[in-house]
N, C-alpha and C positions, 0 to 999 in steps of 0.2 A: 426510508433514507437510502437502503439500498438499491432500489431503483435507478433507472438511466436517470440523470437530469442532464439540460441544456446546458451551454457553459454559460450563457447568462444567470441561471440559475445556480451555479457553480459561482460564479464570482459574488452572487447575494450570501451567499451560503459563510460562503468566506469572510465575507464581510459583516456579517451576524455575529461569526465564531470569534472573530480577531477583537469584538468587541465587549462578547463574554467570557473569555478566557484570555484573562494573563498570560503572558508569553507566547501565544499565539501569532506575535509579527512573525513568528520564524515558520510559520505554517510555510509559504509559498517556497521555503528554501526545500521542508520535506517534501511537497508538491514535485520540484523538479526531480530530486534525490527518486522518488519513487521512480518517476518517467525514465528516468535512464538507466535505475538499474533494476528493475522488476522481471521476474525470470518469464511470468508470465506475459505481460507485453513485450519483454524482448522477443520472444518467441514468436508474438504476433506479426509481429513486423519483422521477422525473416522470414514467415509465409507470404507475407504481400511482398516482400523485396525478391524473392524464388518467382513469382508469378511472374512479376516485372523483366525478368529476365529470362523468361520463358519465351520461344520465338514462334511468332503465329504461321508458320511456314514448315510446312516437310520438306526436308531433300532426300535422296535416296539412289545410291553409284548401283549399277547393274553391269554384271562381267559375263561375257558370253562368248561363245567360238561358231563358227558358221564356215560352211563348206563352200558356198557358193556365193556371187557376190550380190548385193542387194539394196534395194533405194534407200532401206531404213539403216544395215548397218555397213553401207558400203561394201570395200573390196575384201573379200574372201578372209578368214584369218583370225585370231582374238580381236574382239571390240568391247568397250565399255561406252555405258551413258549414265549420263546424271539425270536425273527427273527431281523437277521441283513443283510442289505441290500447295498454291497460294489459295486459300478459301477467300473466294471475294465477297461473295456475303455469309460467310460463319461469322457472328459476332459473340461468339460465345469465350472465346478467351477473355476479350474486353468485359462482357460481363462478369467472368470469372473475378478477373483482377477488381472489378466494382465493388463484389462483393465482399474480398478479402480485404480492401484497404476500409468499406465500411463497417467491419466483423473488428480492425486494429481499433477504428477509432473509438467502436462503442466500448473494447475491453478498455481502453484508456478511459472514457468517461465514466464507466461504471466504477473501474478501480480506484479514480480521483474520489467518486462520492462513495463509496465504503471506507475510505481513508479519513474522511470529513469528516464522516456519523462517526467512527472508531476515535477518533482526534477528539470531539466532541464528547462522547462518554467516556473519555480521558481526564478533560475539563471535568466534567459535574464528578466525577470519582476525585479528582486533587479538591475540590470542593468541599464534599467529603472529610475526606482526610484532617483539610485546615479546620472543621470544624470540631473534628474529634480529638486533634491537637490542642485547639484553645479550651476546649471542657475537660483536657488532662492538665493542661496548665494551671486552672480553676482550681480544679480538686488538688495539686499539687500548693497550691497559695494556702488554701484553706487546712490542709494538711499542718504545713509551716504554721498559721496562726496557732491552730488547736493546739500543737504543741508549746509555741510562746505562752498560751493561759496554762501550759499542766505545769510548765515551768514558774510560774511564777504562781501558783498557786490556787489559781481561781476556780478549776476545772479539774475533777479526776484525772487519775491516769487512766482507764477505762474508755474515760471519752474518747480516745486517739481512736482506739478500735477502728470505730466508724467513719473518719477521715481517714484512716489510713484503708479500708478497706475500697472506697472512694476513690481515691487517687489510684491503686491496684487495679481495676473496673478500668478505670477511663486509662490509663496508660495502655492498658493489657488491649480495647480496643482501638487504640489509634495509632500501635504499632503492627494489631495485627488486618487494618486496611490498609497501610502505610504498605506494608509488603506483598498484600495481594495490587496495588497500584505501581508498584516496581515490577510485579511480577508479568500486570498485563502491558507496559511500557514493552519487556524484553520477545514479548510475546507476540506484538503486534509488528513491530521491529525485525525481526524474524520472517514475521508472515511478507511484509510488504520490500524488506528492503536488498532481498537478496545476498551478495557476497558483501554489500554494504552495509550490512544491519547494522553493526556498531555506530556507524555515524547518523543512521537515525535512532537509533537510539538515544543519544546525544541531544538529538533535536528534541524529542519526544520527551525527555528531560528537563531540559530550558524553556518547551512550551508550557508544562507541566507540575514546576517547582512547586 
């Protein structure tokens, strides 16, 4: 998944995710959120925008003094000239600049589909989680019953032990993926979202409840 994909393949992908993970419509909002403030494609694209603004021409002033007078720098005296230096067939700037704007767009594609895969093992981890929450909920009911029967007589007081021991288990783990799932939220958020992380965070949150 970390591979280049196409953006066709990009938009399937999306549309796969947006249909297995809850809250996921807010994906394309992280989508942009990353594009525009990611330190690493920012980055990309002020090397392609530095190139672009690179001039495929040399100029160069020359200051000189001469004794006598002369076809090239005329009458006797200080003289200066400018030379300008035009490659008419160098086309290696142009290639340059090819390359740097195809070097922006693949870091942007790549870093869409690692956002994807990571968004997506977000998903199956809140998955997770709601599943470790409903068998702490369980053990939590079943808790509650076992003591309705010690209360009322039907059932030792002993027997709790083991409900209650039950309910401890499943709480103890569905708070403690619960927080490594908060943890990789702020984590990733971080990674991808620059001076912005909070607000994907945010996101990452609402796709993720």
């Amino acid at each position: 998944m970390k591979a280049l994909l196409t953006f066709a393949g990009l938009m399937l992908f999306t549309q796969a995710l947006c249909a297995e993970c809850p809250g996921a419509e807010r994906l394309e909002e992280a989508l942009t959120l990353v594009s525009q403030t990611n330190p690493v494609l920012l980055a990309e694209r002020d090397i392609y925008a530095e190139q672009r603004r690179k001039k495929p021409w040399d100029a160069s002033v020359t200051v000189g003094y001469s004794i006598t007078e002369t076809f090239e720098s005329g009458a006797a005296g200080p003289n200066a000239a400018i030379r300008v230096k035009i490659p008419l067939w160098d086309r290696t700037p142009q290639i340059q600049a090819a390359k740097d704007k195809a070097s922006a767009v693949a870091k942007e594609d790549a870093t869409r589909a690692a956002l994807l895969a990571d968004v997506q093992a977000l998903c199956e981890q809140t998955h997770q989680v709601r599943a470790l929450d409903a068998a702490h909920q369980f053990a939590r009911d079943q808790l509650t019953y076992q003591q309705e029967r010690v209360d009322q007589g039907i059932d030792p007081a002993d027997s709790l032990w083991s409900a209650a021991q039950s309910f401890q288990t499943a709480k103890h783990q569905w708070e403690q993926e619960a927080a490594k799932l908060d943890t990789r939220r702020l984590t990733l958020a971080r990674h991808y979202g620059g001076q912005e992380w909070q607000r994907l965070r945010v996101l990452f949150e609402a796709m993720t409840r």
